[in-house]
C-alpha positions as CSV (number, residue, x, y, z in Angstrom):
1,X,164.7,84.7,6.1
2,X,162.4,85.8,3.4
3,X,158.9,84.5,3.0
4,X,158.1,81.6,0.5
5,X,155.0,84.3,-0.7
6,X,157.6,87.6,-0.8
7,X,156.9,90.0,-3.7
8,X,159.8,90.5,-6.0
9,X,160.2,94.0,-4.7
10,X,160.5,93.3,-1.1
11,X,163.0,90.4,-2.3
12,X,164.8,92.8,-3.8
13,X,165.1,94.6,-0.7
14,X,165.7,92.4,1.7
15,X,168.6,91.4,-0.6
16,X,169.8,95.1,-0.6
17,X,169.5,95.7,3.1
18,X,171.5,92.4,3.4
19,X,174.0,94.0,1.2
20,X,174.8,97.2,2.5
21,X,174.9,95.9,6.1
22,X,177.8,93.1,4.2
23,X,178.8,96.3,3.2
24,X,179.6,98.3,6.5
25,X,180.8,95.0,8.2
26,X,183.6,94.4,5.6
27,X,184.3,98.1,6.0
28,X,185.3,97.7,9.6
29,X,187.3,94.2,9.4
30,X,189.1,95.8,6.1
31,X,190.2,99.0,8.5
32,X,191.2,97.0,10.4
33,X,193.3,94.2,8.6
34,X,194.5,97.9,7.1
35,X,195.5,98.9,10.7
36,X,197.4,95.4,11.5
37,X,199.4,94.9,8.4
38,X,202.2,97.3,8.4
39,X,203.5,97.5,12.1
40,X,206.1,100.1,11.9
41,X,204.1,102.2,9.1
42,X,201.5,104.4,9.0
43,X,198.7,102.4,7.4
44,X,196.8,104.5,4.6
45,X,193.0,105.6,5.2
46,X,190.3,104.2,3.8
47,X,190.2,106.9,0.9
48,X,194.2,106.6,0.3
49,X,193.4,102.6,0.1
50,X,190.6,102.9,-2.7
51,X,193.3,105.3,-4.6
52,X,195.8,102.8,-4.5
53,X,193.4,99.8,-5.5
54,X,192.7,101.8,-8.9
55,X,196.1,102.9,-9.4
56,X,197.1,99.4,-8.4
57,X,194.6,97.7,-11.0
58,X,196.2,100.3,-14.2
59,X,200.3,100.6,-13.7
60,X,200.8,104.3,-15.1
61,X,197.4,105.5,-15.0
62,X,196.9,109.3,-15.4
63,X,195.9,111.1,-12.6
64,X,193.0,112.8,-14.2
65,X,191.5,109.2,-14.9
66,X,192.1,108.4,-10.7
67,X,189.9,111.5,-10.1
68,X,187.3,110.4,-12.9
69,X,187.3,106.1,-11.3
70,X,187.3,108.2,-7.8
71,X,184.6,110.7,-8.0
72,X,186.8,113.2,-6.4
73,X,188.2,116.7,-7.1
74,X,191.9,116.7,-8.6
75,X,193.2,118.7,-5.3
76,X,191.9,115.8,-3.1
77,X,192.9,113.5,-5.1
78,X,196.4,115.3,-5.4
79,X,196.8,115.5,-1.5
80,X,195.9,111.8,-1.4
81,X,198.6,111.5,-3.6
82,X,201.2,113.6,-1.8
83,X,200.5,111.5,1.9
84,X,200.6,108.1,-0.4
85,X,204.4,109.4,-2.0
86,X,205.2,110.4,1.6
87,X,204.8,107.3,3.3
88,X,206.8,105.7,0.4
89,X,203.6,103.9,-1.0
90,X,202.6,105.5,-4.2
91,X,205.4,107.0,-7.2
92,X,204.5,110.0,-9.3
93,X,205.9,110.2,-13.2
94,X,205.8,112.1,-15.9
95,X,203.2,111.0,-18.3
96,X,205.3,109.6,-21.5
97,X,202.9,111.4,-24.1
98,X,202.0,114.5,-22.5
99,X,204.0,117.0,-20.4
100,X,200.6,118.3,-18.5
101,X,200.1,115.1,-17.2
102,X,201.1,112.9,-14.1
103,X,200.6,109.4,-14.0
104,X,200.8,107.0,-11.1
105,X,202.3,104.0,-10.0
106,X,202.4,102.0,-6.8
107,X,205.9,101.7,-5.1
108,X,207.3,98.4,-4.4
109,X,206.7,99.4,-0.5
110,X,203.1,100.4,-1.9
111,X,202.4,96.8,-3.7
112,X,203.8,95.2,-0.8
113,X,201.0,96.9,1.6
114,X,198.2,96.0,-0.8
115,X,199.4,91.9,-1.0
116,X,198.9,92.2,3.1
117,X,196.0,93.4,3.1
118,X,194.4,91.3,0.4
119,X,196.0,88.1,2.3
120,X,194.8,89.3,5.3
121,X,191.3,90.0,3.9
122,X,191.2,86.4,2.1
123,X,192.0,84.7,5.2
124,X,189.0,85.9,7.1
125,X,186.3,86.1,4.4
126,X,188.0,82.1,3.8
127,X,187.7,81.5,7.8
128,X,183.6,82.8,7.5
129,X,183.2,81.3,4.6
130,X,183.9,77.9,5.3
131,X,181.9,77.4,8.2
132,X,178.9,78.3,6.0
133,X,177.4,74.8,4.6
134,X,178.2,73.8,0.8
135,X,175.2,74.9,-0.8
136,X,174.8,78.1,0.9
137,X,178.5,78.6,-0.6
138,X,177.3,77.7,-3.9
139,X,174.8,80.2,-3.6
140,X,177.1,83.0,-2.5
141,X,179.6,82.5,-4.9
142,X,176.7,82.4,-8.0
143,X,174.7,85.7,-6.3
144,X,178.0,87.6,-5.6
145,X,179.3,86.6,-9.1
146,X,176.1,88.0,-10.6
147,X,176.1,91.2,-8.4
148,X,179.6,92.2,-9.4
149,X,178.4,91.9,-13.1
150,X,175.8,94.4,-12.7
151,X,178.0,96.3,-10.6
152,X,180.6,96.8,-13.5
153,X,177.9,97.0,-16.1
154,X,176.3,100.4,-15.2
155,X,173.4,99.1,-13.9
156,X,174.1,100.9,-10.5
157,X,174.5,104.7,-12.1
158,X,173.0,107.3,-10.8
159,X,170.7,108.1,-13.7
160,X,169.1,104.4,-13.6
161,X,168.3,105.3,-9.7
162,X,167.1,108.3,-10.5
163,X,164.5,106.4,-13.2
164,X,162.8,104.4,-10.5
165,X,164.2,101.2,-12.8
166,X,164.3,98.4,-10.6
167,X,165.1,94.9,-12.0
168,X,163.0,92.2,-10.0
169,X,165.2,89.5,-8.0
């Protein structure tokens, strides 16, 4: 626990470090509700997951916008695709204004996967949560309310890192 006379800097810290280790914790028990949700399937990677979380969020969305959400190359992004149609999770179409262009849309077998996983996920951030005491849920919900709107506002780009710009906690 933070000191009563912390600066706002090392609060912000602390609150980062606390963070990112959330961070790689939920990684792992994500992998691994991934690895126990489909017996009889191959379970999709990590990478192949995030694909299908974007492609999942805009039915039809162009491929080129994937690689843009993504960060990654169009080839990458194109073999993620190709395991994804393979395993019967992910459909491939002709984009309806533009014969260049692919979009994407999860399979039935492909939305299926992602509803296991989430209801696996919910259970055990719902088990962990629970057991915390009411007002540190309070607080939880409020703080990770607030961190996902600075998330999604561009306050995390790189360019705002670059500047040193820090916002105080």
């Amino acid at each position: 626990m933070t000191a009563p006379d912390a600066t706002p800097s090392s609060l912000c810290t602390d609150a980062t470090e606390a963070a990112s280790t959330i961070t790689e914790l939920l990684d792992v028990l994500w992998e691994r509700a991934n690895a126990a949700t489909a017996p009889g399937t191959a379970p999709a990677s990590a990478s192949q997951l995030r694909l299908m979380y974007v492609v999942d969020g805009q039915d039809g969305i162009r491929m080129r916008t994937v690689c843009s959400v993504l960060g990654s190359s169009p080839p990458s992004v194109s073999r993620m695709c190709d395991r994804l149609q393979a395993i019967g999770y992910l459909e491939r179409l002709p984009c309806p204004d533009s014969g260049r262009e692919i979009t994407l849309r999860l399979s039935p077998a492909g939305k299926r996967h992602l509803q296991r996983i989430r209801a696996q996920r919910e259970t055990m951030l719902h088990e962990a949560i629970h057991h915390m005491p009411a007002a540190q849920r309070r607080a939880l919900a409020r703080g990770l309310t607030e961190l996902a709107t600075q998330l999604t506002s561009g306050h995390n780009s790189a360019e705002h890192s670059k500047s040193g710009a820090h916002s105080a906690a």
